[in-house]
C-alpha positions, 0 to 999 in steps of 0.5 A: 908282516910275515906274509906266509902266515897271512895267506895260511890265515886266508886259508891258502897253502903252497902246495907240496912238492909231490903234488907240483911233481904230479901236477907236472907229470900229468900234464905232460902225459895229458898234452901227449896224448891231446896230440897224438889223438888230435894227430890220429883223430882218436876223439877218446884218446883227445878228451882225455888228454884234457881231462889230464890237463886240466884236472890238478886244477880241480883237485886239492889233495895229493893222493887224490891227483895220483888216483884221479891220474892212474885212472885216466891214465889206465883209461887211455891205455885201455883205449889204445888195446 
């Protein structure tokens, strides 16, 4: 019994390595930011820092995670200024 190849007929996949790379990333980038606007009491800076996080949960596709991340990450730069 090959089991790869029972999940892959369930309609299962592993993840590519860019996809984990970028899942990893922004949640870093996500948990920094949840501190610093928790610390500074930056309610944007706060809640999207839990977007960062949470997000890759939400979505499948890799070019999709990097797009979603840019923008929320575009968002708290443009919070900051």
């Amino acid at each position: 019994m090959n089991t790869l190849s029972e999940l892959q007929a369930l309609g299962l996949e592993l993840p590519s390595p860019a996809y984990i790379f970028g899942a990893l990333l922004f949640g870093l980038i996500g948990l920094l930011a949840f501190r610093h606007g928790r610390r500074s009491e930056r309610r944007i800076t706060l809640w999207l820092g839990v977007a960062l996080m949470l997000y890759p949960y939400a979505v499948s596709n890799t070019w999709m995670l990097y797009g979603v991340g840019l923008a929320l990450c575009a968002g708290l730069y443009l919070d900051k200024a």
